[in-house]
C-alpha positions in Angstrom: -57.7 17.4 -118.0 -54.3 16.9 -117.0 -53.5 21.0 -116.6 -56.7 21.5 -113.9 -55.1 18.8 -111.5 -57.1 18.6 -108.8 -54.9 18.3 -106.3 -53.0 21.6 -107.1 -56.1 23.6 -107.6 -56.6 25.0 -103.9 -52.7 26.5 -104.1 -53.6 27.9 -107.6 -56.6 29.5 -106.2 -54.6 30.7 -103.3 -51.6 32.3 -105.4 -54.0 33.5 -107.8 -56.1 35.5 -105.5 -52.8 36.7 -103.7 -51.5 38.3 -107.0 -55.0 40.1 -107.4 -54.1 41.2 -104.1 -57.2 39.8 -102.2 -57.0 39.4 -98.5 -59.3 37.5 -96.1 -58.9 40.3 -93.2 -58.5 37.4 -90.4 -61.0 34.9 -91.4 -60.8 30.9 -90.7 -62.2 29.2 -93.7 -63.5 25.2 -93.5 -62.8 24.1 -96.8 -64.8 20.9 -97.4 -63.9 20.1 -101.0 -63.9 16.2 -101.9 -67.3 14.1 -103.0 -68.3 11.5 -100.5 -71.0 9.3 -100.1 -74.3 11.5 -99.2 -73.1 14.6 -99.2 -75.0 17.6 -100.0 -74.7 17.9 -103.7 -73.9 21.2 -104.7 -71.2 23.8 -104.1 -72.1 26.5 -101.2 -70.5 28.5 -99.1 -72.2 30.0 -95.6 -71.0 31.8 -92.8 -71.0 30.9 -89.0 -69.4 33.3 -88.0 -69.9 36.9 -90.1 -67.4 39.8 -90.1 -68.3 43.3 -88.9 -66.8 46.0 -86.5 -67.9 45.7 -82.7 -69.3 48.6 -80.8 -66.1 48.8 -79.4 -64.2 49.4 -82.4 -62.5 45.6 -82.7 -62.9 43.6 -85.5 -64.6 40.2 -85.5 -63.0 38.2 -88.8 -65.7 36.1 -90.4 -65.6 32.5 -90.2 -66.4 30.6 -93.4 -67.4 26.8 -94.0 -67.6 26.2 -98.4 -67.4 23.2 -100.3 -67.2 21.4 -104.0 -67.5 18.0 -105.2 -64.6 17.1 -106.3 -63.7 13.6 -107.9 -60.1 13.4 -108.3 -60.4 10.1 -110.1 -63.3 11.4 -113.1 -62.1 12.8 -115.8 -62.9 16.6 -116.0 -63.7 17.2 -112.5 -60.5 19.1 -111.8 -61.5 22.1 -113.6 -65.2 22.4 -112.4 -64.2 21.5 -109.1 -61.7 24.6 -109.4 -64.5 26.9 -110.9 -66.7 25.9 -107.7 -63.9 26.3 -105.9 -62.7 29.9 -107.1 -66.7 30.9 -106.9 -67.5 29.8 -103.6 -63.7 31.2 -102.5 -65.2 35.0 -104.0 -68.1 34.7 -102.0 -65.7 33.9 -99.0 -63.5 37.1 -100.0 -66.7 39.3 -99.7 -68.0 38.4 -96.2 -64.8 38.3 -95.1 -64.4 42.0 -96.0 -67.6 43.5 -94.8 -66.8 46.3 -92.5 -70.1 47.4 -90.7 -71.2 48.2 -87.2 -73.6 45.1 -87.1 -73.6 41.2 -88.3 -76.7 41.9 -90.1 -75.3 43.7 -92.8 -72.8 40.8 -93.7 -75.5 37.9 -93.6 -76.8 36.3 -96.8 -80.6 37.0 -96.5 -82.5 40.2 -97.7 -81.3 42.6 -97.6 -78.4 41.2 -99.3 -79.9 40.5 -103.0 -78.4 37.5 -105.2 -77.4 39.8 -108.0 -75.6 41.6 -105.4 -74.1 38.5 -104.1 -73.4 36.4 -107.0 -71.5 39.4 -109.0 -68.5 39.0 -106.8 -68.1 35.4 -106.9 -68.7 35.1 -110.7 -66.2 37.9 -111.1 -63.6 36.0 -109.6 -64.7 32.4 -111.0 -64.7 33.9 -114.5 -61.3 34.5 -114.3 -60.8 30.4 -115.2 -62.3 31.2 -118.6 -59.4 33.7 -119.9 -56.1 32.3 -121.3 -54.1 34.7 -119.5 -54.9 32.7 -116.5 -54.7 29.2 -117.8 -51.4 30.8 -119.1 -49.9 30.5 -115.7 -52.2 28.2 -113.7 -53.0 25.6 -115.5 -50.5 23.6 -115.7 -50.3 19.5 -115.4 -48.4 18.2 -112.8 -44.7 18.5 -114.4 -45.6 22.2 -114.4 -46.1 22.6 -118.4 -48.6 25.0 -119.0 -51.9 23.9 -121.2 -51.3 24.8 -125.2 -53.0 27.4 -126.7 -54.3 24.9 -129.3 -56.7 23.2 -126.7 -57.6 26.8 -125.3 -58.3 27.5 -129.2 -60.5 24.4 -129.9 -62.5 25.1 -126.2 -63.1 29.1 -127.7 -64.5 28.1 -130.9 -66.5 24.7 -129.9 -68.5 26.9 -126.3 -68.3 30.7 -127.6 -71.0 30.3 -130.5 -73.0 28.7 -128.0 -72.6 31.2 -125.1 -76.2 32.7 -126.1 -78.0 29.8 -125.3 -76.6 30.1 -121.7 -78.4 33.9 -121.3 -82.0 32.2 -122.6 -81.3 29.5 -120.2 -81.6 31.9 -117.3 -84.2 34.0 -118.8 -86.4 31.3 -119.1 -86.6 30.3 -115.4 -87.0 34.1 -114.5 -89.7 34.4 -117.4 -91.7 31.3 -116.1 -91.5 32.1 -113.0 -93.0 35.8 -113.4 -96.0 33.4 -115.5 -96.8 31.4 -113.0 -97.1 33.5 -110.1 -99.1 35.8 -112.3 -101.6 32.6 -112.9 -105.2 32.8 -111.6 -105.2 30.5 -108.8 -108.2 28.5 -110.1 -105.5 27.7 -113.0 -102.6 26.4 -110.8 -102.5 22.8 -112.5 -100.3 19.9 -112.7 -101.3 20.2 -116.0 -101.3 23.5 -116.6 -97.8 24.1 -115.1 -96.5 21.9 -117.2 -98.0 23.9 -120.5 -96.8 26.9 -118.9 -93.2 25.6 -118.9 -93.3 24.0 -122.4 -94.8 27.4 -123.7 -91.7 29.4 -122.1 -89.0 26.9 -123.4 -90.3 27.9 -126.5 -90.6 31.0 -127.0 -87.4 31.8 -125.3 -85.0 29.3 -126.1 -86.6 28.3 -129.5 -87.4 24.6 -128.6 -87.8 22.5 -125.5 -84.6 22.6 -123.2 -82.3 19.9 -122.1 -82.3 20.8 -118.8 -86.3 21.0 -118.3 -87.4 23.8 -116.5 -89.4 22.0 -113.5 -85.7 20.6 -113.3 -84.6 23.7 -111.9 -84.3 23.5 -107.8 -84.8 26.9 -107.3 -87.9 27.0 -108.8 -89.4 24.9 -105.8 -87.2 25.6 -103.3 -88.9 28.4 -100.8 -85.1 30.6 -100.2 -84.2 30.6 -103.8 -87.6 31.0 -105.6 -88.4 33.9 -107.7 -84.4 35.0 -107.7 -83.1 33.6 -110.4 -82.8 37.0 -112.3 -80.6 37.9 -110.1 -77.8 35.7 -112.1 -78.8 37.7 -115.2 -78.1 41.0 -113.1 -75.0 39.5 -111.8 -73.7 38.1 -114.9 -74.3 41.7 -116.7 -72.3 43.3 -113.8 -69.4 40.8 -114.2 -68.9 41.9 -117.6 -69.3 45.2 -117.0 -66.7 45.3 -114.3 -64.6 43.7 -115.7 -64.6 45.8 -119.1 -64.3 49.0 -116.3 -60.4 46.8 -115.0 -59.4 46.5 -118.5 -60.6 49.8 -119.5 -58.7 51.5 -116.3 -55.5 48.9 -115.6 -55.1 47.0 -119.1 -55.5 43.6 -117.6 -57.4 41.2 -115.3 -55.6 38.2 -114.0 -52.8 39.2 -111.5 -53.7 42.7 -111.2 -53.0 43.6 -107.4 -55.6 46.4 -108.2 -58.4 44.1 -108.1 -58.5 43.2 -104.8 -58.1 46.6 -103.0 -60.5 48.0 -105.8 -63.2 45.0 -105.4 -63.1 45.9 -101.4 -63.3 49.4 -101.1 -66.2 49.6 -103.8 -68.2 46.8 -103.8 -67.5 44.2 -100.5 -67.2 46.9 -97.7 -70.3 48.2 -97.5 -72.1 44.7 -97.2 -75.9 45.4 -98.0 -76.3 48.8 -96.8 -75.7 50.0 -100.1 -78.1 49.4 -103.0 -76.6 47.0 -106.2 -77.2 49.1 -108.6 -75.8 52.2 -106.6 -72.5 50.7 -106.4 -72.3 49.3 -110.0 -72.5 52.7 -111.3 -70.3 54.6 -108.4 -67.2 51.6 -109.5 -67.8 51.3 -113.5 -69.2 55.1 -113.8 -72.3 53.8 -115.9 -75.9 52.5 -114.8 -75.9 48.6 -115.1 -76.7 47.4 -118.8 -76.8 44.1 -121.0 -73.8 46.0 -123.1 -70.9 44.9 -122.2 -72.0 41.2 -121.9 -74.2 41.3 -125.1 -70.7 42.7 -126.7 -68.7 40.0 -125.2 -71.7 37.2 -126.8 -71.3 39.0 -129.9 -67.4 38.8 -130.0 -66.4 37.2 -133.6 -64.6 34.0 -132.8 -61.7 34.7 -135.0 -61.1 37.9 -133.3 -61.6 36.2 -129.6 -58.9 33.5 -131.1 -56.8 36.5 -131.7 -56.8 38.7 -128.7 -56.8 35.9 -126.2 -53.5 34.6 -127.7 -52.1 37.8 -127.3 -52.7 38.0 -123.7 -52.2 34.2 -123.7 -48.2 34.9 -125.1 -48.0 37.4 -122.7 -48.6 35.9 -119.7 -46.1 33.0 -120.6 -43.7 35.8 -121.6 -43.9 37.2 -118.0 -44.1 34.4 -116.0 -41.0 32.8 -117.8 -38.7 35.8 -115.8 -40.6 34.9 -112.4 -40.3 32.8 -109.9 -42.9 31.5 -107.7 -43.3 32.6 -103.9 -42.7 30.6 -101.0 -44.5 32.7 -98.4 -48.0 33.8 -100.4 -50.4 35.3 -97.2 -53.9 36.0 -97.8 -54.7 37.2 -94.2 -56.3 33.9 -93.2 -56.5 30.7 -91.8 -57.3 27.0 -93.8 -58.0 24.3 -92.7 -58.9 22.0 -95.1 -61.6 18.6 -94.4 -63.2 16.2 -95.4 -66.2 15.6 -93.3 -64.8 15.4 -89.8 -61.5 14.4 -90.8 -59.1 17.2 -90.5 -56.0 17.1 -93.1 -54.2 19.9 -92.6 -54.7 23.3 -90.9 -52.8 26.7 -91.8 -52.0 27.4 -88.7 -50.3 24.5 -87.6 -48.7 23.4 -90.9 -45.2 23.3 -91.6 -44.7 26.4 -94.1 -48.1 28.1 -93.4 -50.8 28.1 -96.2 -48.3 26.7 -98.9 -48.0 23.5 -96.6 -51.3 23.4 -95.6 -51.7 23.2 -99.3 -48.6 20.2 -99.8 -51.0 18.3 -97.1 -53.8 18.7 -99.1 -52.3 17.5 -102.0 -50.8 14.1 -100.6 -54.2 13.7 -99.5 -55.8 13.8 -102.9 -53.0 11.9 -104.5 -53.3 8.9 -102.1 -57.6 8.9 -102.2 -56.4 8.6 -106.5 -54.2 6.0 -105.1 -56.1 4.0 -103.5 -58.9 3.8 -106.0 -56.7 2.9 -108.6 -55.9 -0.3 -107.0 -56.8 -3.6 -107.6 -59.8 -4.5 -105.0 -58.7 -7.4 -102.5 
């Protein structure tokens, strides 16, 4: 926990995205990123304003409200809160970069399909996972980075495991298909909840700690029967990112990325089919292989290869020092609620300070709950 700080995790976002050479192409961004009393519990990011290229020929950025829920106090929370953060800060790179002659190719409804959608933002969020990156961002608050030894014991206590994760998703899409395909004389309380039971155990080999009449998409009417588009997106993740490593050598702070992710995959918006632009980027039709191969990884060699990039990473960022003028074409302003604590524009030292503001923020909300009440 102490190297995923939460109070440094929107300027390690920020400076990673800049070395993968992202850019936001304009766009103001609302970033709404601390848990509060009745707030809307779960990470999402949606878009006022959307980008896209007037009849005229200007350009009208995107404007972008996301959040996370963020405890600075709870133990943990820094590192999902920068997952959610890096996720919902992908999805914010995308729109921002669609470049089409209408608004309604850079919306989030059809045509635009999840798989489509979630591919970019868990491309970028997956980044967290690979020591390479907690190499050089994660790092507690004196600046030491995090030891390989607890990157070592996190690889071999979750990558056994990872498997269970794939029948997670297929079951939802899988019970799902079953019930829709029920005779309606057979849509039962009861019956429903066979159904589900049935799946959980077929699939997943037992009955499931997250129940699947848990799930909120299932009964929510925008996210209903879409849930295999996670499964398409997490294939395409792999996939892509097997194509970088295949073509550059390397993932985090490759200033190919960005340029790369734009120009083939955000650009286009939804005029272009998923699948079509999968194959055009990675030069192969979408498969399972790449992620099935990454499941099926031996843990010893995982250990192995992701100490070597792990060593490397420390090895280059020794030499560097870290710059005091990182621009990602965009404007912050970070809140919480209606409270306004800083603003990119304004600040003192541009994002970076809009960043320092941030962070006193965070440091005096840990402040004040650690004292004594009155």
């Amino acid at each position: 926990d102490p190297y995923f700080p939460f109070s440094k995790s929107v300027e390690r976002y920020i400076r990673s995205f800049a070395a993968l050479g992202i850019s936001y192409s304009g766009a103001t961004m609302h970033l709404d990123l601390l848990d509060r009393p009745k707030k809307y519990s779960n990470g999402f990011c949606h878009w006022p304003i959307p980008a896209w290229t007037k009849p005229d020929g200007t350009w009208q950025p995107s404007t972008a409200h996301f959040t996370s829920l963020a405890d600075p106090t709870a133990v943990g929370s820094g590192l999902t809160a920068l997952t959610t953060l890096m996720h919902e800060a992908g999805h914010a790179a995308h729109f921002a970069n669609i470049k089409q002659p209408s608004p309604l190719f850079s919306q989030e409804r059809a045509p635009t399909s999840v798989a489509y959608a979630e591919n970019q933002s868990m491309f970028l969020d997956s980044l967290v996972g690979d020591a390479a990156w907690r190499a050089k961002y994660a790092r507690d608050l004196g600046g030491k980075p995090i030891p390989f030894e607890i990157i070592e014991e996190d690889i071999r206590s979750t990558h056994p495991f990872k498997v269970f994760q794939v029948r997670n998703m297929l079951s939802v899409s899988y019970f799902e298909k079953a019930l829709y395909e029920l005779p309606e004389e057979e849509v039962t309380t009861e019956k429903i909840q066979q159904l589900a039971d049935k799946v959980e155990e077929e699939i997943q080999g037992g009955f499931s700690p997250r129940p699947l009449l848990s799930v909120p998409h299932i009964v929510s009417d925008e996210a209903s029967c879409y849930y295999q588009g996670y499964t398409l997106a997490e294939m395409s993740v792999h996939q892509t990112r097997k194509f970088f490593k295949d073509r550059d050598g390397y993932l985090v702070d490759n200033p190919k990325v960005g340029p790369t992710l734009s120009s083939a995959y955000w650009e286009c918006g939804n005029s272009r089919q998923f699948l079509d632009i999968v194959r055009e980027l990675t030069g192969k039709d979408l498969t399972g292989d790449a992620y099935i191969n990454a499941l099926k990884e031996d843990v010893d060699e995982l250990v192995k290869s992701e100490k070597k990039e792990y060593d490397e990473m420390l090895e280059k960022s020794a030499g560097s020092t870290e710059c005091t003028d990182v621009d990602l074409d965009m404007v912050v302003k970070f809140v919480d609620g209606d409270t306004l604590i800083s603003d990119s524009s304004t600040a003192n030292g541009g994002l970076l300070g809009a960043c320092g503001e941030f962070e006193k923020f965070v440091a005096a909300r840990v402040a004040a709950a650690a004292a004594p009440a009155n």
